[in-house]
TITORMAR-552383 format. One record per residue: residue number from 0; residue in one letter; x, y, z of N, C-alpha, C in turn. Coordinates in steps of 0.05 Angstrom, whole numbers. Layout:
N
> num	residuo	nX	nY	nZ	caX	caY	caZ	cX	cY	cZ
> NUM	a	X	Y	Z	X	Y	Z	X	Y	Z
...
! end
This chain:
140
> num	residuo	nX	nY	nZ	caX	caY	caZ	cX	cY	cZ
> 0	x	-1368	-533	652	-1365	-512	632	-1341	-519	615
> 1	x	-1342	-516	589	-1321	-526	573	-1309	-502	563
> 2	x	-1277	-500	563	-1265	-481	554	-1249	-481	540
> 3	x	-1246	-464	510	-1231	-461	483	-1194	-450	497
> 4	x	-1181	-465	488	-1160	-463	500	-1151	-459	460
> 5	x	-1122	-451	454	-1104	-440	433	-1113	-413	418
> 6	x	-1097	-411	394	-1102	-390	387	-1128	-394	362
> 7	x	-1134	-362	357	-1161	-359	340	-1133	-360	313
> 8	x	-1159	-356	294	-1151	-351	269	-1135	-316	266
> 9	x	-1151	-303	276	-1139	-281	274	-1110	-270	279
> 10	x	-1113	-282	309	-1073	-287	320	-1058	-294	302
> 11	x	-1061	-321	291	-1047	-330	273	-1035	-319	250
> 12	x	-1058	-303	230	-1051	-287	211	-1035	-260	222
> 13	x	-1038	-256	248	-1026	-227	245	-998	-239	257
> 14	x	-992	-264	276	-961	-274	277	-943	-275	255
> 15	x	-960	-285	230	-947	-291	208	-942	-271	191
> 16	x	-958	-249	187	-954	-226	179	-927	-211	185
> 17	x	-926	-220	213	-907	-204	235	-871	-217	217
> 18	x	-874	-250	217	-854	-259	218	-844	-249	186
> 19	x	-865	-252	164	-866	-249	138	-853	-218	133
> 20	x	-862	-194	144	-842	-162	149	-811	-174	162
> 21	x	-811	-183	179	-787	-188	190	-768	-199	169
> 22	x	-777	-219	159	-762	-238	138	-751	-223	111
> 23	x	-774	-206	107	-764	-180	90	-743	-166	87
> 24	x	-749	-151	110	-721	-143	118	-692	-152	112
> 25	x	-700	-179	127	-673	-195	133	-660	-194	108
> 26	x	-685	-205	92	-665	-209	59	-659	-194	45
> 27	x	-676	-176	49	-659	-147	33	-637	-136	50
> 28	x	-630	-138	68	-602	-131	85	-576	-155	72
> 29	x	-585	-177	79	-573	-198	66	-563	-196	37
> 30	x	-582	-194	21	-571	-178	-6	-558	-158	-7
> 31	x	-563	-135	-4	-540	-112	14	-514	-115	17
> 32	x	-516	-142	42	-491	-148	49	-473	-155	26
> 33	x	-487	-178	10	-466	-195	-5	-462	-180	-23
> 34	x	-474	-160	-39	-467	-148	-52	-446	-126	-48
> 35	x	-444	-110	-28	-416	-103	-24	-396	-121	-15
> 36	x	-400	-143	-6	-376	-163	-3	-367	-166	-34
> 37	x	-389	-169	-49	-378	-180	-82	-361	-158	-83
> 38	x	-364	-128	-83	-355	-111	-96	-329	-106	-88
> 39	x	-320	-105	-61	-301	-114	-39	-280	-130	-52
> 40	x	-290	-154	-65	-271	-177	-70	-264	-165	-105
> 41	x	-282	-148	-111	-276	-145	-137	-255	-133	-140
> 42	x	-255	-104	-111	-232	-87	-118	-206	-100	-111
> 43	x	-205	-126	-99	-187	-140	-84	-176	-147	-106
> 44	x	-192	-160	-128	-180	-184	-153	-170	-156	-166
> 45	x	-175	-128	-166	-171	-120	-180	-143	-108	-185
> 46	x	-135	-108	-158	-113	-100	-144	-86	-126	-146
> 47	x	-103	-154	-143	-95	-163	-153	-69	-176	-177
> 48	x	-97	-169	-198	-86	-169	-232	-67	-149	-231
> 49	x	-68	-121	-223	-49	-102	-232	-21	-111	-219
> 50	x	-19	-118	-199	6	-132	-185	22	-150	-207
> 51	x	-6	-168	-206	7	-187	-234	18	-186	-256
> 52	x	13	-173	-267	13	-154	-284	39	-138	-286
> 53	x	41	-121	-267	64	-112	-264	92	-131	-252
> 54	x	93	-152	-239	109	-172	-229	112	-187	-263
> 55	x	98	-189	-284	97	-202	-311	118	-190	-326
> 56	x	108	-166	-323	128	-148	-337	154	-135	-331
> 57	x	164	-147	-314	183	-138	-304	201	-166	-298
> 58	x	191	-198	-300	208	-212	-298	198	-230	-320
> 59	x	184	-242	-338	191	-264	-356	166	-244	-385
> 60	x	161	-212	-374	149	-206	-400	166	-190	-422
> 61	x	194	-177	-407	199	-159	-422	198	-130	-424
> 62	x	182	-133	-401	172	-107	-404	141	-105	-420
> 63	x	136	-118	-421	109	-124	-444	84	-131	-416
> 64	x	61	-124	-417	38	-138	-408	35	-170	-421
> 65	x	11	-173	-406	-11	-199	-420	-27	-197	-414
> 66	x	-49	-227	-426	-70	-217	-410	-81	-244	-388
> 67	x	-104	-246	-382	-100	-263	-350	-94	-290	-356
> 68	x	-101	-297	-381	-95	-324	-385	-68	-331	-386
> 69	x	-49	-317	-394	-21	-314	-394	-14	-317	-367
> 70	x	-22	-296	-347	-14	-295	-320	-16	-319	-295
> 71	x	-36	-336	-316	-42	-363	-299	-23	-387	-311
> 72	x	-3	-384	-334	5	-397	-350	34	-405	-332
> 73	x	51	-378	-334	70	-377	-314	70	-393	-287
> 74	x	107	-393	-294	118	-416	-261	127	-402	-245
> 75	x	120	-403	-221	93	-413	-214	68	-392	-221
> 76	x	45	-389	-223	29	-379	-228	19	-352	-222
> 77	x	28	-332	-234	12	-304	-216	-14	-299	-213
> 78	x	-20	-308	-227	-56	-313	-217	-80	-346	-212
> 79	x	-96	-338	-192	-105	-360	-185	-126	-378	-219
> 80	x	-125	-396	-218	-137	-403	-250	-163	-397	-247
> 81	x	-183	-388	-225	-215	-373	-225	-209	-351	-231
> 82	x	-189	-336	-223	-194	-306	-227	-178	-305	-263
> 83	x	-157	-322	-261	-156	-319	-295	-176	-325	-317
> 84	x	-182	-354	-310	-217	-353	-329	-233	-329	-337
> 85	x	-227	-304	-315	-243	-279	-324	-273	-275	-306
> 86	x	-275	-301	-287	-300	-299	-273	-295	-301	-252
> 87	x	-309	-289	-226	-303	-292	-201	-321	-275	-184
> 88	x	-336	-289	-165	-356	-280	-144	-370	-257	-163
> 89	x	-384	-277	-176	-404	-254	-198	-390	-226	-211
> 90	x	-368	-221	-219	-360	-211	-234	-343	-216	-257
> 91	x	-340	-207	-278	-322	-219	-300	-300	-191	-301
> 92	x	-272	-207	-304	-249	-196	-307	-240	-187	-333
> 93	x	-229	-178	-340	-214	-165	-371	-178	-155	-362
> 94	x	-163	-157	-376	-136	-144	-373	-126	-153	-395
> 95	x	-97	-129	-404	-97	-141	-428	-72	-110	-428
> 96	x	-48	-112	-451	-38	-88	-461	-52	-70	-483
> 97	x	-46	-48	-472	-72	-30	-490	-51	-24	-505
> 98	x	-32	-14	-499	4	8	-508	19	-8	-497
> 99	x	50	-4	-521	74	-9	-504	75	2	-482
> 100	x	81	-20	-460	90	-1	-430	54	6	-418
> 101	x	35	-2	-429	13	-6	-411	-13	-17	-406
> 102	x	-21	-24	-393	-48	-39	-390	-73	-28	-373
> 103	x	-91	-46	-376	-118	-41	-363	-130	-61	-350
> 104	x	-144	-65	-330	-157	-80	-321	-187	-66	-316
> 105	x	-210	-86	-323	-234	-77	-315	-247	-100	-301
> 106	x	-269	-92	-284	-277	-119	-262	-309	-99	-267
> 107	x	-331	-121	-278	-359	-114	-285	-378	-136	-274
> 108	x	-394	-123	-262	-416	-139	-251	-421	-163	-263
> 109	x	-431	-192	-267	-444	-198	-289	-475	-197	-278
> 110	x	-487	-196	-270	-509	-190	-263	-525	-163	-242
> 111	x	-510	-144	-257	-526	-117	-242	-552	-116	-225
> 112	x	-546	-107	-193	-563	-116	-180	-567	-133	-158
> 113	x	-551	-157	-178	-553	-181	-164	-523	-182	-145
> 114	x	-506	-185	-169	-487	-184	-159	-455	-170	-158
> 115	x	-474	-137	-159	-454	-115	-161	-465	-98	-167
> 116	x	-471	-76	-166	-470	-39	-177	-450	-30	-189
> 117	x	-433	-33	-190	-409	-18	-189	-386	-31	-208
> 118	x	-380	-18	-232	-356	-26	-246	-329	-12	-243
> 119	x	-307	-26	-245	-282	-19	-236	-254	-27	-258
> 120	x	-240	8	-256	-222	0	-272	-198	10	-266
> 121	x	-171	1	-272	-151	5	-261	-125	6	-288
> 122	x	-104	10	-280	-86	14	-298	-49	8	-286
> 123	x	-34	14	-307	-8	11	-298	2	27	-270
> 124	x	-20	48	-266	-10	61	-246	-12	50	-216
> 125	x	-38	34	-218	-45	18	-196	-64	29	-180
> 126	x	-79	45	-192	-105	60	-174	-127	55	-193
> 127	x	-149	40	-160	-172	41	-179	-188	62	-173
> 128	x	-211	54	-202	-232	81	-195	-256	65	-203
> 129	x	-277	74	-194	-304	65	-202	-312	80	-230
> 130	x	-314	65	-249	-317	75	-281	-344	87	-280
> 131	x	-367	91	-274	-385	110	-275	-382	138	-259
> 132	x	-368	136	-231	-368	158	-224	-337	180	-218
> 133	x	-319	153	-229	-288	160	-237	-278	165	-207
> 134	x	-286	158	-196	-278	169	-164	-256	144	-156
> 135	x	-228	147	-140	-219	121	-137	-224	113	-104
> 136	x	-229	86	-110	-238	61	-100	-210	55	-85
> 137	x	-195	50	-82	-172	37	-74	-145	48	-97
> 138	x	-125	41	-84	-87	45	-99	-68	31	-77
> 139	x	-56	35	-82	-20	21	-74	-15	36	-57
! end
């Protein structure tokens, strides 16, 4: 008597089905993840620049701001030369003197979604807030 030994067709499709939901998951958690890590590092750079910023202005600015490209210019350097470029872990940077005696920093997704929700802005005072819902994110 001869006997069919592995699996049918049917098994198969419903294994793969199985693994295909699972995998789902995974990557939408995975995205999840990195995306608050981006946002994480954003409020980090953001916190950052204002340091810088303020350490600028108080020893070779005068009292005056700049803006990040300046801050990477200085000896030795207050800012790293990625985060002065203005780009960093999918977000783009801005800072800059708005007024005598003060500045702004903003940190924006560049690809909403992908790699951030959430825009952030900060000031001479050193507290950030999330610019859509004004709520603060981090301070000193």
């Amino acid at each position: 008597m001869r006997r069919d030994t592995g699996f049918s067709l049917i098994e198969l499709m419903i294994v793969v089905a199985i693994v295909g939901i699972i995998a789902a998951i995974a990557i939408a958690n995975f995205t999840t993840s990195r995306i608050t890590a981006n946002e994480a590092a954003a409020i980090s750079a953001v916190r950052t620049i204002c340091t810088a910023q303020i350490t600028y202005a108080s020893t070779v600015g005068n009292g005056q701001y700049t803006d990040l490209a300046n801050l990477d210019d200085t000896t030795p350097p207050m800012l790293d030369s990625l985060l002065a470029s203005g780009s960093k872990l999918g977000y783009s940077f801005g800072s800059g003197q708005t007024n005598p005696g003060q500045f702004t920093v903003t940190a924006a997704p560049q690809a909403v979604n992908l790699t951030g929700f959430r825009s952030f802005t900060s000031d001479e005072q050193g507290v950030i807030y999330d610019v859509a819902t004004g709520q603060v994110v981090g301070g000193r």
